[in-house]
Each structure stands twice: as structure tokens, then as C-alpha cells.
Z-matrix of the N, CA and C atoms (Angstrom, degrees):
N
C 1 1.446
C 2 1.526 1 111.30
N 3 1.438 2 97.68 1 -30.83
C 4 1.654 3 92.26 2 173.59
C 5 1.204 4 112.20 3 -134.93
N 6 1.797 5 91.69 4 78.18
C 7 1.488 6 107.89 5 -174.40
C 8 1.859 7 145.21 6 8.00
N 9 1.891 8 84.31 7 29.01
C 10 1.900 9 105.62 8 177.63
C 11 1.190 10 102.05 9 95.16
N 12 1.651 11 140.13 10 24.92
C 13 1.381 12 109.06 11 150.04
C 14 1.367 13 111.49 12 -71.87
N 15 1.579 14 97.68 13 145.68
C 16 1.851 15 111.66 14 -178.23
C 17 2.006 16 96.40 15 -106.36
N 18 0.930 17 105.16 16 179.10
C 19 1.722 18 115.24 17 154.15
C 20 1.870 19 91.89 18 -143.64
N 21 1.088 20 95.40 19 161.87
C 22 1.637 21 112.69 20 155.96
C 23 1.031 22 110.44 21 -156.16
N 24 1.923 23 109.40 22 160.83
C 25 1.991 24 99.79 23 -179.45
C 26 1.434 25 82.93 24 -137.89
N 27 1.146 26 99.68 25 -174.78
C 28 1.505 27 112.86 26 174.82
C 29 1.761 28 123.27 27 -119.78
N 30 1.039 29 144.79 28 147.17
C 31 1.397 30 145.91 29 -109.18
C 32 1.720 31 92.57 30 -140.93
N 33 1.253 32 141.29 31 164.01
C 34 1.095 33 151.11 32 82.78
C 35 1.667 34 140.20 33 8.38
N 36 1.431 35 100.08 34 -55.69
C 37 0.948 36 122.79 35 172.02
C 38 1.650 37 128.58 36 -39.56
N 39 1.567 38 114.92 37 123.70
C 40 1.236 39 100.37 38 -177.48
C 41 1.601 40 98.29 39 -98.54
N 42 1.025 41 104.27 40 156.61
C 43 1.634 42 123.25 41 167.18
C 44 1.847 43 123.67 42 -76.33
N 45 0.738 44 133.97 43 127.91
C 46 1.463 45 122.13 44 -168.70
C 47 1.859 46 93.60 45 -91.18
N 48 1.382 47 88.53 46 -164.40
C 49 1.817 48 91.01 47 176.68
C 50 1.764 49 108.33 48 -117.51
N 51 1.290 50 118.99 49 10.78
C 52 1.118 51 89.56 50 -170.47
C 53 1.241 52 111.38 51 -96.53
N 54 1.539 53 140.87 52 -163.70
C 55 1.598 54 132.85 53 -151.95
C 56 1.553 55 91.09 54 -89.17
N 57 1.078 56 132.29 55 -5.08
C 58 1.082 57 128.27 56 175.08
C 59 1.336 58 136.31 57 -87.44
N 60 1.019 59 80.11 58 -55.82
C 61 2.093 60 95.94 59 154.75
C 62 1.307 61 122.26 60 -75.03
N 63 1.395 62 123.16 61 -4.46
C 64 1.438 63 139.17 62 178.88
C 65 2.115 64 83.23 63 -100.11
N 66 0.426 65 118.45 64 -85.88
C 67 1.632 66 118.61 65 177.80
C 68 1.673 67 117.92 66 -8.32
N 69 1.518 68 96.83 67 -59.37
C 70 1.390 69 118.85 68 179.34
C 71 1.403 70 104.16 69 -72.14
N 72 1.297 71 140.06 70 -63.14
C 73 1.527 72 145.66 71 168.17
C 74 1.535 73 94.52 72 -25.57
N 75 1.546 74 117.88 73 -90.71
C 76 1.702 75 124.70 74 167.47
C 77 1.342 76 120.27 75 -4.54
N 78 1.292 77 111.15 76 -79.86
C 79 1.955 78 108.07 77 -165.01
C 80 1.613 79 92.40 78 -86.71
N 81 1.368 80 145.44 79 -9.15
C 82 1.270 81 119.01 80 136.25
C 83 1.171 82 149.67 81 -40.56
N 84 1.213 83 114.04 82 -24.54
C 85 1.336 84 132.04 83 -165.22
C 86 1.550 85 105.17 84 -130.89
N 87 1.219 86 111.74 85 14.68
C 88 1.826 87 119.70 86 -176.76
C 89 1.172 88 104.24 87 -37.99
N 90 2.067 89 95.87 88 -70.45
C 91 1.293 90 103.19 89 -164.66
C 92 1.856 91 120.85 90 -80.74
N 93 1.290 92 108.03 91 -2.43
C 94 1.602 93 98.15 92 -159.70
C 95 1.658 94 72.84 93 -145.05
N 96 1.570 95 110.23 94 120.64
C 97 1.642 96 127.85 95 147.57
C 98 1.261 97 105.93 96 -55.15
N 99 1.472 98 156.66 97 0.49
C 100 1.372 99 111.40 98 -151.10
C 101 1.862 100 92.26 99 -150.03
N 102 1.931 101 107.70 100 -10.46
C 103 1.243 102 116.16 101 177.96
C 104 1.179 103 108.67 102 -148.21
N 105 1.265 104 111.81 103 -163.12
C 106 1.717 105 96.32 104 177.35
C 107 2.218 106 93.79 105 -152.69
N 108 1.412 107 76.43 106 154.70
C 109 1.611 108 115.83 107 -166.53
C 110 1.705 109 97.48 108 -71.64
N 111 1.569 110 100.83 109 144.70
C 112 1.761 111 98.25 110 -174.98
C 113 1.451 112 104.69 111 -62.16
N 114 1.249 113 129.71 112 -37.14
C 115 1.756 114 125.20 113 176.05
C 116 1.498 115 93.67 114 -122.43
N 117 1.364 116 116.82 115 -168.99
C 118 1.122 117 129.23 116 -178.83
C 119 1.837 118 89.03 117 -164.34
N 120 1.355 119 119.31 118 153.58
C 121 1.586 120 114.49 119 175.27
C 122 1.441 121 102.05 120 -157.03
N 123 1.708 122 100.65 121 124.80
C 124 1.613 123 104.88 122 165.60
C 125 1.276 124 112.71 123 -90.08
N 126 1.004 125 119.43 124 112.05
C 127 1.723 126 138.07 125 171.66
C 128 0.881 127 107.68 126 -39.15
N 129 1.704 128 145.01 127 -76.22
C 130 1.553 129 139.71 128 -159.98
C 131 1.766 130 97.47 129 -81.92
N 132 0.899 131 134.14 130 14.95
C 133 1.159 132 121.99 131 -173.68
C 134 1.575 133 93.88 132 -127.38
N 135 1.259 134 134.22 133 -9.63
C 136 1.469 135 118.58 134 -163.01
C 137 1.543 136 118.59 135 77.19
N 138 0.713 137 151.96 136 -14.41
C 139 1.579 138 148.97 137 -128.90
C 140 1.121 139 105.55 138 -117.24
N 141 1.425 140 132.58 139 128.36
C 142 1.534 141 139.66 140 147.47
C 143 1.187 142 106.40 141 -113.07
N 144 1.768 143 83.16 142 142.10
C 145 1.781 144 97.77 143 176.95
C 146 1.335 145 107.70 144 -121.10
N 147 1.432 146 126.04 145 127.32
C 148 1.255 147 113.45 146 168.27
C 149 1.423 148 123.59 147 -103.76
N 150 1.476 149 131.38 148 173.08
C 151 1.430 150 130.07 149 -166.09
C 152 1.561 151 125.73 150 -102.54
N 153 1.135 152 98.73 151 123.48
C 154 1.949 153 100.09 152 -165.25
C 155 2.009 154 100.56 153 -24.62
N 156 1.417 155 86.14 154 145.40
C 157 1.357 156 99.41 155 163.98
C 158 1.307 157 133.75 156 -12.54
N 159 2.056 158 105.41 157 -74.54
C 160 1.189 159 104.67 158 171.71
C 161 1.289 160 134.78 159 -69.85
N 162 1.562 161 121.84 160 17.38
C 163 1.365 162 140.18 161 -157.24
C 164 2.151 163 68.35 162 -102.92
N 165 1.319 164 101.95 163 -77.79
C 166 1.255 165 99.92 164 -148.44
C 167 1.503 166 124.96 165 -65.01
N 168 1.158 167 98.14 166 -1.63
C 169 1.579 168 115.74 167 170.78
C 170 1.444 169 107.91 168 -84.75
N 171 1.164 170 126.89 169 -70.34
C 172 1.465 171 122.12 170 164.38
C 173 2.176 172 109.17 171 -27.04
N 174 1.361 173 115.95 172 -76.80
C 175 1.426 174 127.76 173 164.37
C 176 1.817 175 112.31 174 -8.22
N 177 1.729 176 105.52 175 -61.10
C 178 1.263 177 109.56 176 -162.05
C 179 1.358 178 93.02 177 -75.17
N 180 1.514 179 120.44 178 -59.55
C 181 1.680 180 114.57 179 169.93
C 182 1.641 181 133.60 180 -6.06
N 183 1.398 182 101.63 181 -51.28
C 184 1.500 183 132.48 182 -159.65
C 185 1.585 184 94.75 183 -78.63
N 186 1.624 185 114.36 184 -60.66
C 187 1.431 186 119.83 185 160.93
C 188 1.198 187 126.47 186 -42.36
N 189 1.629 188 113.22 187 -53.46
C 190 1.832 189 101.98 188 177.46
C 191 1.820 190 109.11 189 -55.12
N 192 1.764 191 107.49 190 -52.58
C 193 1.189 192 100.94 191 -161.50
C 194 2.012 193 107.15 192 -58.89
N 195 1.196 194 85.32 193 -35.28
C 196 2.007 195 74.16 194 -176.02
C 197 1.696 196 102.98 195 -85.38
N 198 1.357 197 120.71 196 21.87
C 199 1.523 198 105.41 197 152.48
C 200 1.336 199 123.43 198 -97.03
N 201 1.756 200 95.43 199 -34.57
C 202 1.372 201 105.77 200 -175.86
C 203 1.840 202 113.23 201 -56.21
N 204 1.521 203 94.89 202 -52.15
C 205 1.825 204 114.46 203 173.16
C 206 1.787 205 113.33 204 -44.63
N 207 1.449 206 96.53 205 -49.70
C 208 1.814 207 86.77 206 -162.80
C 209 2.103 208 99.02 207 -137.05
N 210 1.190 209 97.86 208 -2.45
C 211 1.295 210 101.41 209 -175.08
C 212 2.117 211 110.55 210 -52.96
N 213 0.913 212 103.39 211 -59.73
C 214 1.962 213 123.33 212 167.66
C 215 1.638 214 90.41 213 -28.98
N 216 1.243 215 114.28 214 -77.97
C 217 1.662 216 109.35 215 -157.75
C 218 1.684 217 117.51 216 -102.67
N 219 1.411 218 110.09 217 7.06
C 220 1.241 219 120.31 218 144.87
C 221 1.586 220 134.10 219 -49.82
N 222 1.828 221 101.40 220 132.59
C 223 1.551 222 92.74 221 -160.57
C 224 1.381 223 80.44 222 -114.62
N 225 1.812 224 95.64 223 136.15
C 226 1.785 225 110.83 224 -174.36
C 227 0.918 226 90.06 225 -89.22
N 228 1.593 227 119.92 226 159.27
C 229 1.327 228 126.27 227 155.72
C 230 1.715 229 82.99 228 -178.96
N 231 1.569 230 92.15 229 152.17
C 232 1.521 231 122.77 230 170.92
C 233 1.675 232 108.40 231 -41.04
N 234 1.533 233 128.73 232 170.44
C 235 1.149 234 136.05 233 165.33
C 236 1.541 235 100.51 234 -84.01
N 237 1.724 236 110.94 235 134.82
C 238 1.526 237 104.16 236 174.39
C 239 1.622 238 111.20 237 -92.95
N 240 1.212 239 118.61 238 143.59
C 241 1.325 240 127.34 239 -156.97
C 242 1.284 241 112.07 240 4.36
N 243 1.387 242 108.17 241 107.63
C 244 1.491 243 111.80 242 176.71
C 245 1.205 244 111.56 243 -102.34
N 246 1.112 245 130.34 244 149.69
C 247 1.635 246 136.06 245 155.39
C 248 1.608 247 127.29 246 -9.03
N 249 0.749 248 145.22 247 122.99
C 250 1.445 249 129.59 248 142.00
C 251 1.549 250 140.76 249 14.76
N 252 1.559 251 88.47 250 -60.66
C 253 1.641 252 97.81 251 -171.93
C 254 1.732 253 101.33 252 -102.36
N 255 1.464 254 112.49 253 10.25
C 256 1.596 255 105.05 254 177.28
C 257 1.656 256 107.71 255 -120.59
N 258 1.568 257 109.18 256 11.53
C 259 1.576 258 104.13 257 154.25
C 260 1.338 259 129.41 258 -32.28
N 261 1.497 260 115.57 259 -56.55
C 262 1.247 261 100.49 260 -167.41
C 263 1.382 262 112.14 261 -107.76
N 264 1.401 263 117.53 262 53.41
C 265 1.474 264 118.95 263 167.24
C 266 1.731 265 106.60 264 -99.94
């Protein structure tokens, strides 16, 4: 709807080590090295991961302020041919 803008923030959160929390750390951070995405989802595996709290509180923040700013005269439209791995944004 809004042709693939993302936000991501970065968390508090520590990561543990096991393959699981190494999993969740991973497709969090798919798209953005430096923060991480409100979910992240491995496709052949089924799996969504979503992002500690203060990840997603910061996230929704980022959204109000850039709706309030440009949301009104923003023109929605779908992503044009996107990638593969950005279907389901």
C-alpha cells in the first residue's frame, strides 16, 4: 500500500545462542543489517518471528510520525514488481 516503505529500530533485546534465537535474530534482521523488522518470516519453514516489544514500539512510532508528516498527500499504490523475498510486505 505504500509502495514498500519499511522502518526498523533496534531493541534492547539480547539474543540467546540457541538455533532458535539465532533463527529469530536472522529473519529479523533479513532485510536491514543494522535493526530489525517488526516480524521477519521463513517461508519453507512456516515460521514468524516477531520483534521484542521495544523494537515494536519504537517501529509503530516511526509509522505514526511518517503518516502524520506525508501520510494526507501520499500516493498509495502497491510495490511495482518486487522481488521475491518482498511479497509479503
Amino acid at each position: 500500500m505504500t509502495g514498500g516503505i519499511d522502518f526498523c529500530a533496534q531493541s534492547k533485546h539480547v539474543f540467546g545462542n540457541s538455533e532458535e534465537e539465532k533463527n529469530h535474530k536472522y529473519w529479523l534482521t533479513f532485510h536491514h543489517n543494522e535493526c530489525l523488522s517488526f516480524f521477519g518470516y521463513w517461508m519453507s519453514r512456516d515460521r514468524i518471528y516477531i520483534a521484542p516489544t521495544d523494537a515494536q514500539e519504537n517501529i509503530i512510532s516511526q509509522w505514526q510520525h511518517w503518516y502524520a508528516t506525508y501520510g494526507a498527500k501520499f500516493e498509495y499504490k502497491t510495490p511495482q514488481n518486487p522481488p521475491p523475498e518482498k511479497w509479503l510486505w
